[in-house]
TISE-214897 format. One record per residue (C-alpha): residue in three letters; x, y, z. Coordinates in Angstrom, 2 decimals, m for minus. Last residue first. Layout:
(pt Ala, (X, Y, Z));
...
***
This chain:
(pt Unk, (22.39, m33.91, m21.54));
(pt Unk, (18.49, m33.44, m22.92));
(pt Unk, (17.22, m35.06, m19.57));
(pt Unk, (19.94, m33.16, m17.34));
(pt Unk, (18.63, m29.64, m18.89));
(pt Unk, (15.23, m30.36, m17.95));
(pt Unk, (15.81, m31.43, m14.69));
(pt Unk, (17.60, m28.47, m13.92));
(pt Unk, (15.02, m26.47, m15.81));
(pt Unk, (12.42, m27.89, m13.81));
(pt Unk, (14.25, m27.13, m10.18));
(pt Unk, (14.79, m23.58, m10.90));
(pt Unk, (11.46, m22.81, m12.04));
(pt Unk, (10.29, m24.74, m8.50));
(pt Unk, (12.64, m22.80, m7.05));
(pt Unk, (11.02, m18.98, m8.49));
(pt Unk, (7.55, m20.22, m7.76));
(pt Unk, (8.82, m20.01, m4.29));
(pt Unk, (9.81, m16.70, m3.87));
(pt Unk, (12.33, m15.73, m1.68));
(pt Unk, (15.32, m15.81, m4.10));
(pt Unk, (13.26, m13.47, m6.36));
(pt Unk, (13.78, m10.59, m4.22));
(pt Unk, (17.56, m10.38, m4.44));
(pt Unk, (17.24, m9.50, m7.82));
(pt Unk, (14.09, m6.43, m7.61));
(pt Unk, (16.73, m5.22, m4.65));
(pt Unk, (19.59, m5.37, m7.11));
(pt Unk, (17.42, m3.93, m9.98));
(pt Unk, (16.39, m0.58, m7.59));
(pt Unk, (13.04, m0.62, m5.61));
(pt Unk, (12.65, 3.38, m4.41));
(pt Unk, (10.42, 3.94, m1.33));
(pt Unk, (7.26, 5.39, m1.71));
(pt Unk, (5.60, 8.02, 0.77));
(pt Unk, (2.17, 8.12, 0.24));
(pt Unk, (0.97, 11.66, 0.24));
(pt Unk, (m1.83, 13.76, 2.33));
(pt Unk, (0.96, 16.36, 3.90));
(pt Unk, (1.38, 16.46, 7.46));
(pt Unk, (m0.63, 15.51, 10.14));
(pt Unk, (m0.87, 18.23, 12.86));
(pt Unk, (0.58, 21.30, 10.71));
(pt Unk, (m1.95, 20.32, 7.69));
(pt Unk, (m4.67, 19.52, 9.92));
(pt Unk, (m4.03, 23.04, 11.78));
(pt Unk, (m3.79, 24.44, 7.82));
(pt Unk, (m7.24, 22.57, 7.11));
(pt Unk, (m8.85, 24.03, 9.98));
(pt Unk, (m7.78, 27.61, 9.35));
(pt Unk, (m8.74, 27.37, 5.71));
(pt Unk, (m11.91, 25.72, 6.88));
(pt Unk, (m12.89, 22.04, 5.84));
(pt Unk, (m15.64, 20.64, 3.71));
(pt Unk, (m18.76, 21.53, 2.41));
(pt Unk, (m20.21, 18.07, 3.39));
(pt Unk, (m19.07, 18.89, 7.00));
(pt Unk, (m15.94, 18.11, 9.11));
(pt Unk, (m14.93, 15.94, 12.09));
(pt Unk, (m13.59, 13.05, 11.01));
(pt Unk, (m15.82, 11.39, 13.23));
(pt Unk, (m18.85, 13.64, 12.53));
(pt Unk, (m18.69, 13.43, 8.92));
(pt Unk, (m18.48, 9.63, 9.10));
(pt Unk, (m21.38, 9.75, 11.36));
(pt Unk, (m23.49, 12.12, 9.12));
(pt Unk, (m22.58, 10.16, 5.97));
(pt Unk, (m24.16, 6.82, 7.29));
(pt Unk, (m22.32, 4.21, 8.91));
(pt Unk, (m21.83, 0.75, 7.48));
(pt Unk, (m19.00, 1.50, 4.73));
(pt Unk, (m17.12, 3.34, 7.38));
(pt Unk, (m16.11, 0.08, 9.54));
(pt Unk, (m15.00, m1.38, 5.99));
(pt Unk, (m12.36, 1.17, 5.76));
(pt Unk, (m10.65, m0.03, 9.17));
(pt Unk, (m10.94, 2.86, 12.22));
***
C-alpha cells in the first residue's frame, strides 16, 4: 500500500492492516516480524569521488556549463 493510501483511513484500519494495536507489538510478535522481515534499516550504498565524477557526464546542466565556457574562452582568445 502507497503512503498516501494511509493518510485517508482512520487509525483503526491502519492498525488493523498492519496488524497491531496502539500499544504496540508483543515481544513474541515483534521477534517473528523481526525473523520474517529483517531489521527496520535503509540499506545505503557507498558513492565514492569516481562515481560522484562519472555522474556529472549525464547531467545536462553540466553540457550546457560546458558549452558556455567554450564559448567564453573562444571570445576572450
Amino acid at each position: 500500500m502507497k503512503f498516501s493510501e494511509y493518510t485517508t483511513k482512520s487509525i483503526e484500519e491502519i492498525l488493523n492492516i498492519l496488524e497491531t494495536s496502539e500499544k504496540g507489538l508483543s515481544s513474541r510478535e515483534a521477534e517473528h516480524r523481526l525473523q520474517k522481515y529483517g531489521l527496520n534499516e535503509a540499506k545505503v550504498k557507498e558513492t565514492g569521488l569516481l562515481d560522484i565524477f562519472l555522474r556529472q557526464f549525464k547531467s545536462p546542466f553540466f553540457y550546457l556549463l560546458f558549452i558556455a565556457a567554450a564559448l567564453v574562452y573562444r571570445r576572450e582568445n
